[in-house]
C-alpha positions, 0 to 999 in steps of 0.5 A: 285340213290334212288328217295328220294335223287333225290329230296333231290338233287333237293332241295339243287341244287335249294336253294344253288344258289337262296341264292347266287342270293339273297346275291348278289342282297341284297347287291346291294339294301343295296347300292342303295334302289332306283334301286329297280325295277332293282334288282327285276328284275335280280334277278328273272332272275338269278332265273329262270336261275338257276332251269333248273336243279332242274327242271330236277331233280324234273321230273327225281324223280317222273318218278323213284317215287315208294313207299318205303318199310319203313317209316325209308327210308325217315327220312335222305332225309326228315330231310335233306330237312327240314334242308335246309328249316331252313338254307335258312330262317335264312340266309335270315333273317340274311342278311335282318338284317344285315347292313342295313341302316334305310332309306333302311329297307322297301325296304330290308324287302319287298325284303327279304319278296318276296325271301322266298317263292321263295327259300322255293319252291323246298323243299315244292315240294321235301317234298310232293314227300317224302310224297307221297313215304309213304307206 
């Protein structure tokens, strides 16, 4: 496999189950603002649960990282990568918007707030490895 879809790789298999950790955890604190705390918690564990692979991925890509021959190599894997960033985002700000009571409104934005950088992390690192693959 060609080291751009290798990150590629990394940052759908890291975003994709983040999103369902999050959706998850968002219901729960939709139904019960008060276990905060609780939610944060699994939810950073379910998270740290789920990069082992991305991980894995991530440092088998840069080990086979070499420069690609054109710029025109990295459009598809950088496009894709891009993309995925934009579904996350909007996918948490629809759930952040989406039947939420308003006495539960701080705690839902504080909680969409956190999870974005979080599930914007691997594509960030993919998209810089694309970068550094420039000719």
């Amino acid at each position: 496999m060609p080291a751009p879809y290798i990150f590629v790789a990394a940052a759908i298999l890291a975003v994709i189950p983040i999103l369902v950790i999050f959706k998850v955890n968002m219901d729960k604190l939709k139904e019960d603002p008060s276990q905060r705390g609780k939610i944060q918690t699994r939810f950073m564990i379910g998270i740290a649960l789920s990069e082992a692979i991305p991980i894995l991925l991530i440092v088998w890509g840069f080990m086979e990282m070499s420069a690609v021959s054109s710029m025109g190599e990295l459009y598809i894997p950088g496009i894709i990568i891009i993309f995925l960033m934009a579904f996350a985002v909007f996918f948490i700000f629809l759930q952040k918007n989406v039947g939420v009571e308003p006495k539960a409104k701080e705690t839902i934005n504080s909680f969409a707030m956190v999870s974005i950088p979080i599930v914007l992390a691997f594509p960030v690192i993919a998209l810089v490895s694309l970068f550094m693959m420039l000719p």
